[in-house]
C-alpha positions as CSV (number, residue, x, y, z in Angstrom):
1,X,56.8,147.7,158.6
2,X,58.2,148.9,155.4
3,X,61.7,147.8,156.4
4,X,60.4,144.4,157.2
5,X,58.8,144.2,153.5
6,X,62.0,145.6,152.2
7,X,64.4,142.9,154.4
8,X,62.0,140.1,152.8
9,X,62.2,141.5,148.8
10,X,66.2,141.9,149.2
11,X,66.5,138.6,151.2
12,X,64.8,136.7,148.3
13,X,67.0,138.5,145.6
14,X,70.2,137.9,147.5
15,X,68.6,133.9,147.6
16,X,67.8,134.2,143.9
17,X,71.9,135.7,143.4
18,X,73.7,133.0,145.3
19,X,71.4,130.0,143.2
20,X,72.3,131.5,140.1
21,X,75.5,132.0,140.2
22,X,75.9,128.5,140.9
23,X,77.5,126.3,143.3
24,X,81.4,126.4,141.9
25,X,81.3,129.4,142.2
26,X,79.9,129.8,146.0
27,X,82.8,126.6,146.8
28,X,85.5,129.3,146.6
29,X,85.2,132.8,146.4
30,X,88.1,135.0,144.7
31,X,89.4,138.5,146.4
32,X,87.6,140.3,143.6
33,X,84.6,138.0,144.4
34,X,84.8,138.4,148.1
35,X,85.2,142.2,148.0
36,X,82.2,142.1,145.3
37,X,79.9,140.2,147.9
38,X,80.8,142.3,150.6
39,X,79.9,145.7,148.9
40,X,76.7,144.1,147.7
41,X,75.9,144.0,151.9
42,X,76.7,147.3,152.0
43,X,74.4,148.8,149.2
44,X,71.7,146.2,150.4
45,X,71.6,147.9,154.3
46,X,71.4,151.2,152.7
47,X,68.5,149.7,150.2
48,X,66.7,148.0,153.6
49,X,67.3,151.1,155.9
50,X,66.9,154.1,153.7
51,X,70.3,155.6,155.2
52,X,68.1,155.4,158.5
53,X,71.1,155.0,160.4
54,X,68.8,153.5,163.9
55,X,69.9,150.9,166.2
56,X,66.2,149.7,166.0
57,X,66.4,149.7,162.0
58,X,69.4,147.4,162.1
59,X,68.2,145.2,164.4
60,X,65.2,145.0,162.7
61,X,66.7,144.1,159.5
62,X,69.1,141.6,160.6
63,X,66.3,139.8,162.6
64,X,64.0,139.7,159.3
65,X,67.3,137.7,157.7
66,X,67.7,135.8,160.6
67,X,64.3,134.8,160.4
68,X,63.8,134.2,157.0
69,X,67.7,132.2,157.2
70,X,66.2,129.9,159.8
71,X,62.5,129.5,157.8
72,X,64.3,127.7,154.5
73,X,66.7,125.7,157.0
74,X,63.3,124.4,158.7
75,X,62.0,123.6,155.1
76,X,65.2,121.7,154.1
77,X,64.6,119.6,157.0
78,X,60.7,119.5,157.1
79,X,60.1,118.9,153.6
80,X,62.2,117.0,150.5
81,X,60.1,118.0,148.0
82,X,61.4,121.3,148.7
83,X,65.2,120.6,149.4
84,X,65.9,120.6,145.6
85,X,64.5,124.3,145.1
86,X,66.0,125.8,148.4
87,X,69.1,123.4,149.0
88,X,70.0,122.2,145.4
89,X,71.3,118.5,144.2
90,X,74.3,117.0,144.1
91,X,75.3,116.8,140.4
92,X,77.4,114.1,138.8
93,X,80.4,115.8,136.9
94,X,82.7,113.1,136.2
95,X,81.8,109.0,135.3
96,X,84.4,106.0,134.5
97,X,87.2,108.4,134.4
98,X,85.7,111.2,131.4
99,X,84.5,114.4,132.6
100,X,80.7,114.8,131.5
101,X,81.6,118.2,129.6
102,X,77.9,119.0,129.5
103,X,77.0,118.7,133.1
104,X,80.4,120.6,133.9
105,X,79.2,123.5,131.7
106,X,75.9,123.7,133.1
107,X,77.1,124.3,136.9
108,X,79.9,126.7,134.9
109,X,83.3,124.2,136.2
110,X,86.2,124.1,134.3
111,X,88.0,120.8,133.9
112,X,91.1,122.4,135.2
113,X,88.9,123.7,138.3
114,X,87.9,119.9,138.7
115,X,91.9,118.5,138.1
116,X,92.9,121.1,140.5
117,X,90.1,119.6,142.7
118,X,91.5,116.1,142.1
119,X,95.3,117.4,142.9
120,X,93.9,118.8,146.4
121,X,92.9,115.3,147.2
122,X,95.9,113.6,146.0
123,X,94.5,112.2,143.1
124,X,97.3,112.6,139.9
125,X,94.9,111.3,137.1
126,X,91.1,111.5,136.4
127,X,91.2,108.4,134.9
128,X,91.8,107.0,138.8
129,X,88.2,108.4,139.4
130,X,85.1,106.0,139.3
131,X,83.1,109.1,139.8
132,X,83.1,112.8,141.2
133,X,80.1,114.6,142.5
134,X,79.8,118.2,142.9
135,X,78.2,118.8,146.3
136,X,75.3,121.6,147.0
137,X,78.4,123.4,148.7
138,X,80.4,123.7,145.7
139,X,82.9,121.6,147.0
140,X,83.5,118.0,145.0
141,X,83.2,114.6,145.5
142,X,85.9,112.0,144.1
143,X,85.0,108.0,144.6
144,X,87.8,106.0,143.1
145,X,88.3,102.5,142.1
146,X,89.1,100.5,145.3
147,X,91.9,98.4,143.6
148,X,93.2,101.2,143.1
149,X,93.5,102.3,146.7
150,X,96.8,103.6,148.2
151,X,95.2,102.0,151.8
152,X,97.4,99.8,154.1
153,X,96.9,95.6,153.1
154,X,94.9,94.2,155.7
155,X,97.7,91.8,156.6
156,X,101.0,93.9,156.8
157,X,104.0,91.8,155.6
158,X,106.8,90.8,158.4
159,X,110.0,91.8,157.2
């Protein structure tokens, strides 16, 4: 029973981790970051387990995360007053072409994060950008101008 009550306090702290470190942050990951989140796993089986080493203990505390995993994906789906606390919101980072520096801060994103964002989707200037969202994932949004779409004309020209 104790590792069971020691799954669910380490569960909600890893929870409470991931939400504050925000969402640019989770979109990608550096080595050091990676490495950083990996070792965290390891100290938090030995704080679960108590270096009981047990096939019984491990099951039992990867079925606790499992379990508590699937409880908050049945609560994003069950209940949208919720969704904002377990899931997050979408946030608006960029309007008419002009970063909104003050949102951007708040979800800690650099404006070169969010050109290099742009450049990944093949967009050379943020003034080309009606808006940009970044997404609960951490990944972002861009929503430009349709006149100033690249697309095909809907009747080609014949040569």
């Amino acid at each position: 029973m104790e590792i069971i009550v020691r799954a669910v306090v380490l569960f909600g702290f890893l929870w409470l981790i991931t939400r504050v470190a925000g969402r640019a942050t989770l979109g990608e990951l550096s080595t050091f970051q990676l490495l950083l989140y990996v070792t965290m796993g390891d100290l938090v089986q030995q704080s679960i387990t108590q270096q009981d080493y047990s096939v019984t203990s491990g099951v039992l505390a990867v079925s606790v995360f499992a379990l508590l995993t699937i409880a908050i994906s049945w609560v994003n789906a069950r209940s949208p007053r919720l969704r904002p606390l377990t899931h997050g919101i979408p946030v608006i980072i960029l309007r008419a072409g002009e970063p909104l520096l003050e949102q951007m801060r708040r979800e800690r994103l650099s404006v070169d994060d969010l050109m290099a964002a742009a450049r990944e989707k093949g967009i050379r200037r943020l003034t080309q950008v009606d808006l940009a969202v970044l997404e609960t994932d951490g990944k972002i949004s861009f929503f430009t101008d349709e006149s100033d779409s690249a697309g095909a004309p809907e009747r080609p020209s014949v040569g």
